[in-house]
Every structure is written in structure tokens, then in C-alpha cells.
C-alpha angles and dihedrals in degrees: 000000000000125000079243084057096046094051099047084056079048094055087037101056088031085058097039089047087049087051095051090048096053090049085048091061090043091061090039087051084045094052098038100035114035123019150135089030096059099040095135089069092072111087093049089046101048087039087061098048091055090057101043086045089045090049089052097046082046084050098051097044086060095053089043094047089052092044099058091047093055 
């Protein structure tokens, strides 16, 4: 794997950490703000933030897989 290669996985984790954090303030916003009104908003909201927070370990377990084969 080439230095180009490592820092792509780099961008890519550092972009998909970026996305579950922002679903993570998102659900934070939900919980604090704006419940119990809109507590119907949950499920699609916690459901975005999974898989936001699963993209970026995916993301991560490839960088580290190819880190530790350079």
C-alpha cells in the first residue's frame, strides 16, 4: 500500500468521524432540546447516528488493517 493509499484511508476515517459526530449532536440536540414533544423522531435519528458511528469504525479497521501491513 502506497503513502497516496494511506492517506485516502486517512481523509476517509477523518470524514466519517466528522459525519458520526455530527449525528451525535443531532441526538444530543434531540434529547436536550426537544423532547418529549418530538419523541417520534427518535428512532430515525438514533438509527442515523449507528450507522454513521458503524461507517466510521469500518472506516477505521480498514486504516488500521492497512497500517499495520505497510
Amino acid at each position: 500500500m502506497t503513502d497516496e493509499d494511506l492517506k485516502s484511508l486517512e481523509k476517509a476515517v477523518k470524514k466519517a468521524k466528522r459525519i458520526a459526530s455530527e449525528r451525535a449532536s443531532e441526538l444530543h440536540d434531540l434529547v436536550e432540546d426537544r423532547l418529549p414533544a418530538a419523541y417520534e423522531e427518535i428512532p430515525a435519528v438514533a438509527q442515523a447516528t449507528y450507522e454513521a458511528c458503524q461507517a466510521w469504525a469500518e472506516a477505521n479497521a480498514r486504516l488500521k488493517a492497512a497500517e499495520a501491513a505497510a
